[in-house]
N, C-alpha and C positions, 0 to 999 in steps of 0.2 A: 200569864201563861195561857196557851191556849191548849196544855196537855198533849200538843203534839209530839213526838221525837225531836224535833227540831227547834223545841223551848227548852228542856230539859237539860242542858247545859247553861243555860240564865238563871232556871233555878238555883241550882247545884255553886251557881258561882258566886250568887245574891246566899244564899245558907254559906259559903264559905266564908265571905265577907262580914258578914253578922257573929259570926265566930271570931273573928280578928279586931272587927273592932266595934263599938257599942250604938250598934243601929239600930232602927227599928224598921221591920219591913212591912211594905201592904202586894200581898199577891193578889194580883185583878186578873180577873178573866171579864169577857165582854162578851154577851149572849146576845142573838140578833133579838131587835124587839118583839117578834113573833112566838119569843121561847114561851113557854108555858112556866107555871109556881113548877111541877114535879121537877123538870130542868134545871131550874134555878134551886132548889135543895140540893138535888145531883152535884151539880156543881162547886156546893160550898162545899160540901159533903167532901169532896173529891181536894177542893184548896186545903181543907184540915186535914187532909190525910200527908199534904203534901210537908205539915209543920212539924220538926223536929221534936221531942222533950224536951233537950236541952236549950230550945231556942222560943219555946211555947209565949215566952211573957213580951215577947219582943215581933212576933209574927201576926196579923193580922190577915183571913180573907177578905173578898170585897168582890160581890158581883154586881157588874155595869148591864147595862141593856142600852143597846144601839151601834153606831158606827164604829168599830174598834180605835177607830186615829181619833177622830174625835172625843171618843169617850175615856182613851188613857190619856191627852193632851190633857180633856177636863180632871179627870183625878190629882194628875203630878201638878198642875195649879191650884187646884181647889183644895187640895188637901196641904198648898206649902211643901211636897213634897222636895231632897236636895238634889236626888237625881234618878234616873230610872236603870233598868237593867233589862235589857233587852234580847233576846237571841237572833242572832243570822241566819234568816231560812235563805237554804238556797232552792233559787228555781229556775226552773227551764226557761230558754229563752221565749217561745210563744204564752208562759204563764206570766214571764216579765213584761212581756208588752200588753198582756191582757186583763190584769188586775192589779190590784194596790198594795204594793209592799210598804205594809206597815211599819217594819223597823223605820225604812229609810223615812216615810211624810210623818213619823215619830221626830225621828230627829232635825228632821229640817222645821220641823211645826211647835214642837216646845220651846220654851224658854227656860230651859232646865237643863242640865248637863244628863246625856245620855248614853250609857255605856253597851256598847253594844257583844256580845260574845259570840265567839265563832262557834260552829256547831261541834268542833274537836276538844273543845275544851275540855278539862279533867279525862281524857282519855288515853 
């Protein structure tokens, strides 16, 4: 998650799914490598807030530092993960041409099954 409005349906769909059936999740966020230690507390700080009661034993945070495509491609490998959950940001067309959407060089770039969810979801 990157705590934007426009991950917060990936959440919401990854906690619905962990309710249904017996998964175990890792919420990453990926902090440029410039972040400072008080950042990177922030942060965890902020992924534990984001874990249910009910879902406590089963939820996991995790903060990366570097390239975001890179660094969840490395996580959903390295950790063996089955598949990821990802949310659909939309963007303008001069933001499309001009930087790296992550869902998509996500899914084109894992070897992992990658679910992507629309930003309306659960609404």
């Amino acid at each position: 998650t990157d705590f934007m409005p426009d991950s917060e349906p990936a959440v919401a769909y990854a906690l619905d799914l962990a309710r249904q059936i017996p998964v175990r999740l890792t919420l990453l966020h990926v902090l440029p490598d410039t972040a400072g230690y008080t950042e990177e507390q922030r942060v965890a700080t902020a992924l534990d807030s984001l874990v249910p009661i009910d879902l406590a034993d089963r939820i996991a945070g995790r903060v990366e530092r570097g390239d975001p495509v890179e660094r969840i491609i490395h996580v959903v490998h390295q950790a063996e993960i089955s598949f990821a959950v990802l949310g659909e940001h939309a963007h303008g067309l001069l933001r499309h041409l001009f930087t790296t959407d992550t869902t998509r060089a996500v899914v084109h770039g894992a070897r992992r099954p990658v679910w992507v969810v629309p930003p309306g979801y659960g609404s």
